[in-house]
N, C-alpha and C positions, 0 to 999 in steps of 0.2 A: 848198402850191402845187406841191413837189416832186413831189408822187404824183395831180396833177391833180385833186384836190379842187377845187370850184368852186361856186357859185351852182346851189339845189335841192339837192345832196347832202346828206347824213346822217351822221355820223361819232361814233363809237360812243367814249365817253370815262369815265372816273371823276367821280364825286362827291366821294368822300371822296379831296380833293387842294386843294389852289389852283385860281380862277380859269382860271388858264394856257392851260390844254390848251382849254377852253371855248371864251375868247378867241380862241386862234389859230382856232379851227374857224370861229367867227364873221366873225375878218377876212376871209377868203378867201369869204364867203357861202352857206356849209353851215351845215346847223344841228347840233347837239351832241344826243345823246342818250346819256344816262346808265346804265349799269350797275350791278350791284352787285358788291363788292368779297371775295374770297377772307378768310375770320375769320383766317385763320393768315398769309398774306403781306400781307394789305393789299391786293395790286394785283388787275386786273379778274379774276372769276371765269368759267370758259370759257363757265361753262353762263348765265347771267346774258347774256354777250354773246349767246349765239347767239340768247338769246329776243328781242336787243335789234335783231335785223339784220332789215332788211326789203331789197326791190327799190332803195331809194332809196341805201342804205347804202355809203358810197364807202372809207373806210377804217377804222379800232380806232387809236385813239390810249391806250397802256399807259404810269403812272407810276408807275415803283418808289421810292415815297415815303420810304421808312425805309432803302432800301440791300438788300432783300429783293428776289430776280432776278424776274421776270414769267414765267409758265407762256406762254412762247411757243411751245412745239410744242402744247399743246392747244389756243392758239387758233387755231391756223394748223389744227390738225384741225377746230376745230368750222364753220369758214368753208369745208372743203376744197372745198365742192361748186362755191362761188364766189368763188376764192380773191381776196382783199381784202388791201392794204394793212397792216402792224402797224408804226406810229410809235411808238418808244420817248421820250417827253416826258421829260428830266432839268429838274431845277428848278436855278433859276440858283444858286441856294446850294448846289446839290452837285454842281457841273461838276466843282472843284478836288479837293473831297474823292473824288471818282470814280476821279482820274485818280491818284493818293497812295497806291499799294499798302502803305508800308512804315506809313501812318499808320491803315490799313485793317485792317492783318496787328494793327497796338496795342489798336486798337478790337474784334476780334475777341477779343483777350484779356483785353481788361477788360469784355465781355461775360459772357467765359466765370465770370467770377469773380462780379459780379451773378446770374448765374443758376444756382448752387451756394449762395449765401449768402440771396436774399431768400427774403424769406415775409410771406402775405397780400397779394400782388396774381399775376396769374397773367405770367409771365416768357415772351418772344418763345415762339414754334415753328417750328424749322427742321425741317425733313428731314435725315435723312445725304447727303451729296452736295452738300447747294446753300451755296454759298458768298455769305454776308450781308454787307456792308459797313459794316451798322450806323452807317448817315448819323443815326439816330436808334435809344436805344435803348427799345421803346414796351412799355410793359406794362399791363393791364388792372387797374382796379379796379372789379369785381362785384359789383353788389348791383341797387340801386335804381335805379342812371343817377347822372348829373350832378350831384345835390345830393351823393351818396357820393364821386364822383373826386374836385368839387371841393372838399368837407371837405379831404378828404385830401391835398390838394394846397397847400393855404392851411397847413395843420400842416406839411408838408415845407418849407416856405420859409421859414417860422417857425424851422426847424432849419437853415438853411444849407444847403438841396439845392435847388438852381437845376432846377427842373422844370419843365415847362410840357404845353399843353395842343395836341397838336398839331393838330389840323384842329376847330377849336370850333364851326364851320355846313357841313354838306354843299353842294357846289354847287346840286344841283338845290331847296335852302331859300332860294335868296337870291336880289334881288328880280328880278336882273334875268336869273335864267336858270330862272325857279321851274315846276317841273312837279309835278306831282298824281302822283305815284309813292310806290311802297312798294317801297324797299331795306331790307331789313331789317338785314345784315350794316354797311353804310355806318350806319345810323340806330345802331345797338347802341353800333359803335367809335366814332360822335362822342360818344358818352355814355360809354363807359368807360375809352374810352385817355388815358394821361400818358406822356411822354419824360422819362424820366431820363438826367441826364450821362453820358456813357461816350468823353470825349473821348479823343483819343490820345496826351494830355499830364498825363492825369491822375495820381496817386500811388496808390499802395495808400490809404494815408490818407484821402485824399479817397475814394475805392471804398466803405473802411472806414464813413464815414461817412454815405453813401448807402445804405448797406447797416442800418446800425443805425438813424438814424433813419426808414428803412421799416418796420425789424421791429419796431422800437418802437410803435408807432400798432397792429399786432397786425392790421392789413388796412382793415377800412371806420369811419367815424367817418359818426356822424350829423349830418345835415342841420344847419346852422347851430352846430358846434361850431365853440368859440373853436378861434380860431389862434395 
């Protein structure tokens, strides 16, 4: 409503997220259309928006899902010609964590420890420079799709790693905002990613143990192995 969004507009939004950003676009009486999603940050990819922008196109609503920042000078390039709106959408479960630098600076470093230790899933990608917040810490398990994450994730729980599955349906899948689109990037991550702990009250210990029972399993387990 802020940026005069209204009834007939168009507002360029993620998939791979929550409902959220959808909704809001909905209340206000614009319609939502969908992008596909950066494989390394998760959030909208520049070049994905620009194909997504027509005449109707009122604003870009950007959610940095996992704590990984939004390429917002590319998209502010790729709309230069007619420059649009960019809404930064934070999810209500990561107001507080947002605003917690000293518990962010923790979460940074038991990242860093995760991603020197695991093996057989493929571990975040940052750039030098960009500073992650790590609201979530998401790593890929590569194979097949779904039936290998969710093996492997059924076995991790089994061991005492509280993991889960962060975005399990893409927006533009579900019923009531469903479009006939080919995201590929958004389609891949709903099929590979899993969040592991990397709270900021964790222990070595606890790390330790996220870490072993990861490399234990040795990466993908097949379809319909016990847990």
């Amino acid at each position: 409503m802020a940026a005069g969004v209204g009834s007939g507009d168009e507002v360029v939004v993620p998939s791979y997220a929550t409902t959220a950003a959808a909704e809001a676009v909905r209340s206000v009486g614009a319609t939502p259309v969908f992008a596909d999603i950066d494989a390394a940050s998760y959030c909208l990819a520049p070049a994905s928006v620009a194909a997504a922008v027509t005449a109707r196109t009122a604003a870009i609503v950007v959610a940095e899902l996992f704590g990984h920042p939004a390429d917002l000078a590319s998209l502010r390039l790729v709309t230069a010609a007619c420059p649009l709106p960019v809404i930064n959408h934070i999810e209500p479960s990561d107001i507080g964590r947002a605003a917690d630098r000293d518990a962010a600076r923790r979460r940074r470093m038991n990242a860093a420890c995760l991603d020197a230790r695991l093996t057989g899933v493929l571990t975040p990608v940052v750039p030098p420079g960009i500073e992650h917040r790590y609201h979530s810490y998401v790593v890929r398990v590569p194979g097949n799709g779904r039936p290998d994450r969710d093996a492997f994730a059924r076995a991790l729980r089994s061991r005492g790693v509280d993991c889960r599955v962060p975005v399990k349906t893409p927006v533009h899948r579900m019923p009531p905002f469903r479009r006939e689109l080919r995201l590929p990037q958004t389609e891949r991550a709903v099929d590979e990613c899993l969040a592991l702990p990397v709270g900021a009250g964790m222990t070595r210990r606890e790390l330790h143990r996220v870490v072993s029972a990861c490399n234990a399993l040795g990466g993908l387990l097949p379809y319909g192995a016990a847990a």
